[in-house]
MIMI-372529 format. One record per residue (C-alpha): residue in three letters; x negated, y, z negated. Coordinates in steps of 0.001 Angstrom, whole numbers, padded with zeros to 6 digits, always signed. Layout:
MIMI-372529
alaXYZ...
//
This chain:
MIMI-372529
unk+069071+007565-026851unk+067988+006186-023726unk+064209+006668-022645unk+064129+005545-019339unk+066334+006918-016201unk+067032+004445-013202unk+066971+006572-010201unk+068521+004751-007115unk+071002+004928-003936unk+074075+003076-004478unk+073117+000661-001029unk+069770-000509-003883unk+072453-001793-006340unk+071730-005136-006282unk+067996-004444-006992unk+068345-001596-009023unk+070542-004549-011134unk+067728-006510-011245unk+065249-004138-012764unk+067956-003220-014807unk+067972-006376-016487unk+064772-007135-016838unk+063992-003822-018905unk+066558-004322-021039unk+065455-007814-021732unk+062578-006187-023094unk+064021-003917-025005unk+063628-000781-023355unk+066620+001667-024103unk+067997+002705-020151unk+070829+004734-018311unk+071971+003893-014974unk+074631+005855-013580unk+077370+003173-013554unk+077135+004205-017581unk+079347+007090-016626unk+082622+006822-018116unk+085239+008336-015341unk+086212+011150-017982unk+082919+012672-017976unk+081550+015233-015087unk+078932+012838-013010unk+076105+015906-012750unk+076670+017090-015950unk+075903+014128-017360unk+073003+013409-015216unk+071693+016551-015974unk+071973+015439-020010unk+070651+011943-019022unk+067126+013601-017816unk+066963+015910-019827unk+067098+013438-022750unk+064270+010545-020534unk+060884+009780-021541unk+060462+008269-017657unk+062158+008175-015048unk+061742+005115-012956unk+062736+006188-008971unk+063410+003345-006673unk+062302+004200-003293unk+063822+002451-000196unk+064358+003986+003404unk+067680+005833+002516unk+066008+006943-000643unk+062913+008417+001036unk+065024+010137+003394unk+064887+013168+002931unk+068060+015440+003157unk+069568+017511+005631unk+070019+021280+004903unk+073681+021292+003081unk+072898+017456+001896unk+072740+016568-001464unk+070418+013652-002166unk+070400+012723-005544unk+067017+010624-005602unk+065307+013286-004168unk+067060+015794-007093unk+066097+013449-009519unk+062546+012533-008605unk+061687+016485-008232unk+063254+017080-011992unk+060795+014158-013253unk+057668+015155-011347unk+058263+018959-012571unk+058300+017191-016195unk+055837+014353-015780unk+057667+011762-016459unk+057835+010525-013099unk+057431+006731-012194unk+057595+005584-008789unk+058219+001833-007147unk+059052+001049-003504unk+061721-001624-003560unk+061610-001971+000656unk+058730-001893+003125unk+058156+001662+004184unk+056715+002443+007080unk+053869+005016+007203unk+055015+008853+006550unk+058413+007865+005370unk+057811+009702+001889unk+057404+013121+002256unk+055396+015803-000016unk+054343+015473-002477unk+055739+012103-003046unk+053483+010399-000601unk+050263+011495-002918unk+051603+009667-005346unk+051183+006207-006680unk+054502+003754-005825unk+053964+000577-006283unk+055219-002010-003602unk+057778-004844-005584unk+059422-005367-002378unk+058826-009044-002162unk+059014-009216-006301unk+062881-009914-005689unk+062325-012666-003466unk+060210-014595-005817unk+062551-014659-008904unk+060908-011354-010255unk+058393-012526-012174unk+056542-010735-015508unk+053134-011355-014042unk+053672-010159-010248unk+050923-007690-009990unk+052769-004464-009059unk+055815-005161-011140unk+052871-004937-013716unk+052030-001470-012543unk+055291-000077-012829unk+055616-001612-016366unk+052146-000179-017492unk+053436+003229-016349unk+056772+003160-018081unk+054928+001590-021387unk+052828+004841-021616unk+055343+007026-021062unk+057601+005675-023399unk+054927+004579-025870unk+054909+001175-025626unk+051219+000726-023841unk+051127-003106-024663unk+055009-003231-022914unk+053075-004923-019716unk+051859-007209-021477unk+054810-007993-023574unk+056882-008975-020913unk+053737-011929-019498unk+054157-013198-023395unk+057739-013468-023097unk+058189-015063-019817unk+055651-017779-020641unk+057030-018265-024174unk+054065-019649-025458unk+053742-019798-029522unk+049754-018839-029435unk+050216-016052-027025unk+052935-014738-029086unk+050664-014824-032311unk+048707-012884-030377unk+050294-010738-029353unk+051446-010045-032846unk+047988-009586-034108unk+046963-007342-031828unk+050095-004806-030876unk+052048-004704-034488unk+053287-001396-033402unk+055476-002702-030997unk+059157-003372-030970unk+058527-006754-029027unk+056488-008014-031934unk+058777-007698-034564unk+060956-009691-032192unk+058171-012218-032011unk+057704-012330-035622unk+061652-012923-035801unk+061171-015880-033943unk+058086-017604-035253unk+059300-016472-038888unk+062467-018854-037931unk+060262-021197-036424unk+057709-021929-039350unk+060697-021508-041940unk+063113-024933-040060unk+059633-026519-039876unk+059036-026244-043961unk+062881-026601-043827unk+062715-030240-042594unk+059424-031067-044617unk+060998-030141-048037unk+064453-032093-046843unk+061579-034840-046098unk+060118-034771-049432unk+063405-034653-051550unk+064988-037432-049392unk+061797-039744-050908unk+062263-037995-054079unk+065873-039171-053936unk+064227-042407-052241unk+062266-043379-055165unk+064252-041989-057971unk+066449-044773-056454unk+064365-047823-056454unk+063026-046901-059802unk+066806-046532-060902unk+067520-050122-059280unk+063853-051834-061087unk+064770-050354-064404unk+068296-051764-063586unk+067092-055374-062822unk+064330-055030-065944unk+067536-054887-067787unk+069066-057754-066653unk+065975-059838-066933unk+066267-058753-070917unk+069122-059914-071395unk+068246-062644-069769unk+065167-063793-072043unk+067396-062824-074892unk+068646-066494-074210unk+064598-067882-075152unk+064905-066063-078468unk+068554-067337-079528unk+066688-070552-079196unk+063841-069880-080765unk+061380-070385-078023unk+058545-067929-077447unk+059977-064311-076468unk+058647-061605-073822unk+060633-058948-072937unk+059984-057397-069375unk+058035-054019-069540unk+060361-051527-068112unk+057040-048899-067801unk+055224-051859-066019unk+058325-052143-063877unk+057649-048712-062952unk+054151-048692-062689unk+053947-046605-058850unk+050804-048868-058214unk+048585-046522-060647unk+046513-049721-061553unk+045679-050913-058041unk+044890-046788-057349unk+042498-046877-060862unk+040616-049952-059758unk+040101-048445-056147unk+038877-045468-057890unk+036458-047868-059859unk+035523-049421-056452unk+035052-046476-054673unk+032990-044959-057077unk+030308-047192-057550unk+030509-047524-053475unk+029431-044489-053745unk+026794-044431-056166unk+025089-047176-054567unk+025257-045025-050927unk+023790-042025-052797unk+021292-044166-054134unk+020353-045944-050411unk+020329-042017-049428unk+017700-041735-051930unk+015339-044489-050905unk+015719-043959-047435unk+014725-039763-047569unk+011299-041472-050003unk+010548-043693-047076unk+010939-040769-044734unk+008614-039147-046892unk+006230-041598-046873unk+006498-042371-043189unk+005441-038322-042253unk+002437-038245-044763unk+001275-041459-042500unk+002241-039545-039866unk+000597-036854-040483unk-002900-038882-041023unk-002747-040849-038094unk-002793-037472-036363unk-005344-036459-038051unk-007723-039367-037229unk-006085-039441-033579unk-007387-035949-033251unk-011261-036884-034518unk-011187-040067-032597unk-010063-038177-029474unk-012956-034919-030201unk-015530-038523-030332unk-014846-039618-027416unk-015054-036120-025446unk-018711-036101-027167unk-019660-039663-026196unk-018586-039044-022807unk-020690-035731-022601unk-023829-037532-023857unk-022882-040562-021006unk-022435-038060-017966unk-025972-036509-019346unk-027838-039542-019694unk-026625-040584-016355unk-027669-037584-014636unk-031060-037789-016032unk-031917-041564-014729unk-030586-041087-011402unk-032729-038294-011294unk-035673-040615-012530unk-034735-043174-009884unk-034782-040344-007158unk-038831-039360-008177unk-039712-042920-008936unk-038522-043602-005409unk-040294-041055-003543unk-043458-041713-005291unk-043135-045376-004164unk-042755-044319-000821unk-046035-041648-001355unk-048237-044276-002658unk-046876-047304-000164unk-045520-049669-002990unk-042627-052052-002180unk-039291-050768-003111unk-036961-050598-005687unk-034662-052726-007367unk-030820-051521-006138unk-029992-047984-007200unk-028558-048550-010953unk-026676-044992-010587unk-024128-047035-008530unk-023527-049871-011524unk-022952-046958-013817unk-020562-045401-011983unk-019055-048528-010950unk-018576-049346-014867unk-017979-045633-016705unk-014642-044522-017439unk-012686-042046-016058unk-013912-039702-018274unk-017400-039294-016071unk-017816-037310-012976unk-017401-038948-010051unk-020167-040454-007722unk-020328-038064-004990unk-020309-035577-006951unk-022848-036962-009345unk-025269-037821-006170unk-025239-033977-004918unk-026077-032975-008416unk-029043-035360-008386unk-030245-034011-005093unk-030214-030656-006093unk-032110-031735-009590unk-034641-033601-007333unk-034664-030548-005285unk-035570-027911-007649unk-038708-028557-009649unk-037805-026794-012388unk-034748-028502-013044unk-036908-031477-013348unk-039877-030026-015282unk-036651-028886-017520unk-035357-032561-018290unk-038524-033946-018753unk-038956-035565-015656unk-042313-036046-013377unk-042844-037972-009774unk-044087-040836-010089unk-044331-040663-014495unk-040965-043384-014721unk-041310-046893-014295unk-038867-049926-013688unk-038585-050923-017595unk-037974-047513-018096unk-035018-047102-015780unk-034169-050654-016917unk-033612-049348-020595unk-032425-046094-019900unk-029823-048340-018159unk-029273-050839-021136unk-029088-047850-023326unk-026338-045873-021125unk-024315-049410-020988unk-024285-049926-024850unk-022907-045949-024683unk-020355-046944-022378unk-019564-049987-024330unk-019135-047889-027255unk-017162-045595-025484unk-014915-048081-024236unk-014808-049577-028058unk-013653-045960-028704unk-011472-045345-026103unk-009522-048639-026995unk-009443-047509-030459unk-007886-044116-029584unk-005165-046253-027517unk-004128-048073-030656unk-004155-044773-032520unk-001978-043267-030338unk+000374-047012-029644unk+000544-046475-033695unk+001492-043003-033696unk+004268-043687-031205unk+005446-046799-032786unk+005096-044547-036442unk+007337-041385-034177unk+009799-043809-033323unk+010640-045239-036572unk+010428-042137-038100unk+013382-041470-035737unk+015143-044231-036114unk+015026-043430-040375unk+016467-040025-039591unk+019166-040641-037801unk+019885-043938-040560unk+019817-041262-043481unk+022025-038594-040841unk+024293-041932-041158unk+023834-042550-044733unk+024984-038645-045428unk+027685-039008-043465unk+029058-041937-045008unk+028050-040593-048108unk+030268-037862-047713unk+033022-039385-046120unk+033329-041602-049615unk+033378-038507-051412unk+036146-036925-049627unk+037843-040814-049746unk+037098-040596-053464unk+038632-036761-053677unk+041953-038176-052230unk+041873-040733-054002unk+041800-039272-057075unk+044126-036688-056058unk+046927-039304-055499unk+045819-040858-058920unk+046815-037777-060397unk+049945-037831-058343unk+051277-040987-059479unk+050462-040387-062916unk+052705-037605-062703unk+055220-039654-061116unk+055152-042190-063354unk+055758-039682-066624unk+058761-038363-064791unk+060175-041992-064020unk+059073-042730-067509unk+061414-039742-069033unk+064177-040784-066286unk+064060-043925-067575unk+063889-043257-071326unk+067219-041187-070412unk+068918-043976-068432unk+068594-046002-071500unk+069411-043899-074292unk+072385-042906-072115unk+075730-045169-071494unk+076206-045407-067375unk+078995-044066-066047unk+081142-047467-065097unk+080357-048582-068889unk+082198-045457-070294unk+084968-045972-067561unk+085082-049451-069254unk+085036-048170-072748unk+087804-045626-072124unk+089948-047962-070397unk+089188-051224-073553unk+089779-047982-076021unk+093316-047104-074281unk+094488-050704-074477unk+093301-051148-077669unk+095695-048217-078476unk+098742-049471-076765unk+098184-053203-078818unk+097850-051172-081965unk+101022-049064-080872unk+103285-051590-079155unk+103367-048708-075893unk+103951-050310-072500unk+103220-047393-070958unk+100136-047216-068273unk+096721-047959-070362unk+095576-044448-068131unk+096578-042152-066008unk+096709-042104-062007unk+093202-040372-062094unk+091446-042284-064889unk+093279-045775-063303unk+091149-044471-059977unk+088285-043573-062035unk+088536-047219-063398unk+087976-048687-059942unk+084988-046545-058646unk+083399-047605-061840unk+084234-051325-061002unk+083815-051374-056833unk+082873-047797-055436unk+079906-047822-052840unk+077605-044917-053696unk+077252-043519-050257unk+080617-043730-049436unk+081526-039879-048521unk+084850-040136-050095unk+084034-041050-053414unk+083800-038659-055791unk+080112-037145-057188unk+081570-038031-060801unk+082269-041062-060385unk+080728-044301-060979unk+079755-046902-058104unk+078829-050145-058024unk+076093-050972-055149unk+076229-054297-055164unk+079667-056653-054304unk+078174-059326-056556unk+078024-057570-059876unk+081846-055975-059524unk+083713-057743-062316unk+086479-059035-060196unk+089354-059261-062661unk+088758-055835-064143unk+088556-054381-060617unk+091387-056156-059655unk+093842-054818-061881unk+092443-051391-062172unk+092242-051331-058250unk+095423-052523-057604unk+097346-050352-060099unk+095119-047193-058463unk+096209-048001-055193unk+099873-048286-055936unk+099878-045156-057245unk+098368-043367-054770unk+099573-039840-053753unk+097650-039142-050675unk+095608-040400-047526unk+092337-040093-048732unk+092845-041347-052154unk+094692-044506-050274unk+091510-045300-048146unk+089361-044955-050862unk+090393-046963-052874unk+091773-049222-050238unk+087702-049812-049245unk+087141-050473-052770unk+089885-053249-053622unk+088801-054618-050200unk+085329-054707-051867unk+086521-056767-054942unk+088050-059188-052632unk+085195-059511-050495unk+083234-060108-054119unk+086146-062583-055136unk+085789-064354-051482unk+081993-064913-052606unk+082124-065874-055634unk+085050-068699-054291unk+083144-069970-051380unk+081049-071849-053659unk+083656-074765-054242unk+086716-073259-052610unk+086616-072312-048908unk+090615-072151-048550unk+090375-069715-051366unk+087918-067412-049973unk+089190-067191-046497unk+092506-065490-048141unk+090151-063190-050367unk+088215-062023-046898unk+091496-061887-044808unk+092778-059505-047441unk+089956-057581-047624unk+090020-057088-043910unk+093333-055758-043676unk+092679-053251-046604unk+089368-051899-044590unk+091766-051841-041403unk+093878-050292-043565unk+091706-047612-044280unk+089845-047516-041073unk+093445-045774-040248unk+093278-043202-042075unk+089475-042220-041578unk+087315-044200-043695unk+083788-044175-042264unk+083146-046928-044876unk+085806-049113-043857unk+084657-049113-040348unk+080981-049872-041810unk+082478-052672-043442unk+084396-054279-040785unk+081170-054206-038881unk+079818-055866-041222unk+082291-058659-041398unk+082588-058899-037258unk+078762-059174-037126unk+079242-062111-039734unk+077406-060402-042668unk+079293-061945-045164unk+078180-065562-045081unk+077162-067158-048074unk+075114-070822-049323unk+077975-073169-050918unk+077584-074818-053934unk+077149-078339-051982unk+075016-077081-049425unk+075131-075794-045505unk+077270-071704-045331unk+080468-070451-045861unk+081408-068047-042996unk+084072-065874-043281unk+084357-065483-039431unk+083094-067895-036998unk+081869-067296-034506unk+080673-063391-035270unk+082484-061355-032863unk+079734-058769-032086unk+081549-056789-029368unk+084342-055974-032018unk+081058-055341-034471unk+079576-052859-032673unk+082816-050855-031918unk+083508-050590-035565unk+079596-049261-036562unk+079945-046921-033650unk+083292-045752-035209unk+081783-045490-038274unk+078883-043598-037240unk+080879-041340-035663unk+082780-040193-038759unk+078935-039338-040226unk+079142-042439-042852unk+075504-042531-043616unk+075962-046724-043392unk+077778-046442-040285unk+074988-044141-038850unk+072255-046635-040016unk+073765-049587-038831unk+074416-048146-035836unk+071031-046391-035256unk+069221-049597-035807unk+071503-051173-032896unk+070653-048437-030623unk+066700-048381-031093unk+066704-052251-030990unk+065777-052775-034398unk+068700-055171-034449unk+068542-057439-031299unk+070689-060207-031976unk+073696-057675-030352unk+072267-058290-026955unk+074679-057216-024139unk+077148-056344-026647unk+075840-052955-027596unk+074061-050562-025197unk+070614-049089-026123unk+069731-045690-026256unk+066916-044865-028174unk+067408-041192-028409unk+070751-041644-029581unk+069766-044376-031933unk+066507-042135-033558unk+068888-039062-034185unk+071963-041362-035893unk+069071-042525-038240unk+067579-039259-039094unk+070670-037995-039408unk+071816-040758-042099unk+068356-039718-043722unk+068816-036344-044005unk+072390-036923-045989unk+070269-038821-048536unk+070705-042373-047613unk+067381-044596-048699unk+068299-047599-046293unk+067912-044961-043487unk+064213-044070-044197unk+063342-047672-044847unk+064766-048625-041389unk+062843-045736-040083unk+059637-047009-041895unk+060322-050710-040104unk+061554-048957-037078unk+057821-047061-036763unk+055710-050178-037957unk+057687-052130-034710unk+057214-049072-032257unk+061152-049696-031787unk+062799-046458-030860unk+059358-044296-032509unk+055455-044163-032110unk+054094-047343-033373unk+052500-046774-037206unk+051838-049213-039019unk+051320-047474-041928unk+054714-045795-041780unk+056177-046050-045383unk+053282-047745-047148unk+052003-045260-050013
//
């Protein structure tokens, strides 16, 4: 049922259309008359509409606020009394209004101005339009609905959390939730994709080491037929995920760490030691410092008391009419004392008012006339040897405190060395954490390659039991005399995936066997078994299967000739073209792939004599390029590789020939990843270590 009621004259459509919309969009249930179906009575259904409102939202403009005529029906007016008698009334002016165009009692009541709100695209956040929504959110129970519609405007992920957090009751943040539940779930989405794709990655290079390991067996066999010394590879050393090199980092790290923890150790001992020195320097800094005060005391006294001697033995000079006195040695003393003493003015009115009172004099011990010159002259000699002491003392306390300030600042400079210490300890714990962790990791990988690989080898591969079926069914029709087929149309087919199928060719079959690389396809087996297939072919896409795979085991046969026959080997690749044209016909991504391949000159090989055979010459990478793009665009996982590489400019020896377009280029390779395709995350991997079409990383793809 709707909860709010758009009240409105029909000359306010347009803007009444507007508000419309934007309360819908969030999520508020409405009715606006053009709801009405023509079959229903228009008042009585108004009358239901209001009756059945939580608000009712009146838009006034100058026809609105008019009010009617006696006999004149105006249905805003109608409305807005019905809401006001009910509170549910909310009011917005959608025009300018002049001053007493609402009449009572609408003019003592709040409206909110959104006339220029239109103009500016109607924003969430304009002020007033805020109003109105604040009023309609209480009303309707929705009190955060203001604020709702800010969130949704900006459609910002952190304001929508939020948002959520605080205002769970709302509708609008279940919505939110909807949307950031969708969000996090294509995010973890991608990252498992991600992780299976190396799963599927590695599985595959382990599959192709374990394959080679075999190989190289059978190879040494050849050292024990002739009794030379015999070591078979180690197929779990083959597939050793670098757990060694991770165990002797561990052993690294480790004792990397020990020896930081025990630096760490020394270095807090010395800071130790350097505080309890510290701490006595301060203490003799503070004695020294009290001695000096108390030598300086006894100075300023001592000085005091012979300039007060000089003063009597002066006057009594003059009294008894005896020459004068050697120069005043008050003046030498204060010449020489250190700023610790008073200074000589002051000093001189002291004396004067010593001299002056009697019993100030009486008091040190002085009487006119009692001091001689060798008196004054050692009171003199003794306040200099003071002084001299003093200054000893003084010079002292200034190495005291140079000490303490050179003792401070290495104290410093230790602290922040062990701060550094700690935090490289602790950063080669948490390196030492990892590392370990990914220890662990590859541990576990290796038991599960280790199982795969104990089951690869207790188990016959698929193209050996084609091969076994097809050497039991002839062995049959020798022991029989039957010329009939040695298989059937489907086992015949079977037959040549086993021998020349490309893995990540889309139209092979899951059950089937493939054979990765053109070298090892046994090219007389695959021949017959091909050809016969491909003869007996029923329908388009069996034809350009198989029609890419006997192309294959000429392309092999072509190889394999160009050692000693190049005549030879230019008929093997010409037919092998016009089977991949052949099948580029009817639809085969791979064939396109292929054709690339050979146009981009792909398919040269060393001959036996020295210098290449090329199968085309000069590479025609115009034609090249078309066929990848084909390819590519019939989502071959090659074709999108090869193509993707082009585009990024992994591959620049296209040049002109092939446009670049990086975005293009970046989403053809993830999208070859993503269908499972190793060579496409390894290209990626190179792609990011270049900075060609990605981010430069260089350590994109090193584990």
């Amino acid at each position: 049922m709707s909860k709010v009621f758009i009240s409105y004259k029909r000359a306010d459509k347009a803007k009444a259309a507007v508000i419309r919309a934007k309360l819908e969009a969030l999520g508020v249930p409405l009715f606006i008359d053009e709801e009405i179906p023509a079959t229903e009575h228009f008042g009585t259904a108004i009358n239901e509409r209001l009756q059945a409102a939580s608000a009712v939202l009146v838009l006034w403009s100058q026809l609105s606020a008019k009010s009617p005529q006696p006999g004149e029906v105006n249905w805003v007016h109608a409305e807005a009394h019905y809401a006001l008698d009910h509170h549910m009334f909310v009011g917005t002016c959608v025009e300018k209004l002049p001053p007493g165009t609402l009449g009572v009692p609408f003019n003592t009541l709040q409206a909110p101005d959104i006339s220029d709100w239109f103009d500016a695209g109607a924003p969430a956040s304009h002020r007033q339009w805020q109003h109105v929504l604040d009023a309609i959110g209480r009303l309707i129970k929705r009190p955060a609905l203001a604020e709702f519609a800010i969130v949704l405007e900006r459609d910002d992920l952190e304001a929508k959390r939020a948002f959520l957090r605080a205002h769970r009751d709302d509708p609008g943040a279940a919505r939110f939730a909807e949307e950031l539940e969708t969000l996090v779930r294509t995010e973890f989405d991608e990252q498992m994709q991600k992780a299976q794709l190396r799963i599927d990655r590695r599985k595959t290079m382990a599959e192709r080491k374990l394959a080679e390991c075999k190989k190289e067996f059978e190879r040494r066999l050849d050292d024990l037929r002739a009794g030379h010394h015999f070591m078979p590879p180690e197929p779990l050393h083959v597939l050793n995920d670098n757990v060694q090199m991770l165990q002797e980092k561990e052993v690294f790290l480790t004792r990397q760490l020990e020896e930081q923890r025990f630096r760490a150790d020394e270095a807090e001992s010395e800071v130790q030691r350097i505080i309890e020195k510290a701490g006595a320097l301060d203490g003799e800094l503070v004695a020294t410092r009290a001695e000096g005060v108390e030598q300086a005391r006894m100075i300023e006294a001592l000085t005091l008391e012979l300039a007060a001697a000089k003063v009597a033995s002066e006057k009594h000079r003059r009294v008894e009419g005896q020459p004068a006195a050697k120069p005043n040695p008050v003046a030498k003393i204060q010449h020489r004392s250190r700023p610790l003493m008073t200074s000589g003015v002051a000093m001189l009115g002291l004396v004067v008012g010593i001299v002056a009172a009697p019993s100030v004099r009486v008091g040190l011990g002085i009487q006119a006339g009692a001091v001689s010159d060798g008196q004054l002259d050692a009171r003199e000699r003794d306040i200099g040897a003071r002084e001299r002491a003093l200054a000893k003392k003084q010079a002292d306390l200034d190495g005291l405190e140079q000490r303490a300030t050179t003792r401070e600042s290495d104290l410093a400079k230790r602290e922040a060395a062990v701060g550094m210490n700690e935090t490289a300890l602790k950063k080669r714990g948490d390196d030492l954490n990892r590392l370990q962790t990914d220890l662990a990791a590859a541990e576990e990988r290796l038991r599960g390659r280790v199982a795969e690989a104990d089951k690869a080898q207790a188990a016959p591969t698929r193209r050996e039991q084609a091969v076994e079926q097809q050497e039991k069914a002839v062995a049959l029709n020798d022991r029989t005399g039957s010329t009939a087929a040695p298989a059937s149309q489907s086992a015949r087919a079977s037959e040549c995936d086993a021998f020349a199928a490309y893995q990540f060719d889309p139209d092979r079959p899951k059950a089937s066997g493939s054979q990765d690389q053109m070298t090892d396809i046994p090219v007389e087996k695959a021949l017959a078994a091909c050809s016969e297939a491909l003869a007996a072919a029923g329908n388009d896409v069996l034809k350009r299967r198989l029609s890419v795979e006997l192309g294959r085991v000429y392309a092999a046969q072509g190889t394999a000739q160009a050692k000693d026959d190049e005549a030879a080997a230019h008929r093997s690749f010409a037919k092998a073209v016009e089977l991949w044209t052949a099948a580029a016909k009817l639809g085969s991504g791979q064939a396109y792939n292929l054709l690339g391949v050979y146009y981009q000159g792909n398919f040269a090989v060393a001959k036996a004599g020295g210098g290449r055979f090329e199968p085309l010459k000069p590479p025609n990478l115009a034609l090249a390029w078309q066929n990848y793009l084909a390819s590519a665009k019939l989502n071959n996982p090659t074709g999108l590789t090869n193509a993707g590489v082009v585009l990024i400019g992994l591959d620049e020896s296209f040049g002109s020939n092939a446009p670049r377009d990086e975005a293009k280029g970046r989403q053809y390779l993830e999208m070859a990843r993503a269908s499972g395709f190793p060579r496409a995350a390894e290209k990626i991997d190179d792609a990011k270590r270049q900075g060609k079409g990605y981010p430069k990383d260089l350590s994109a793809g090193i584990n």
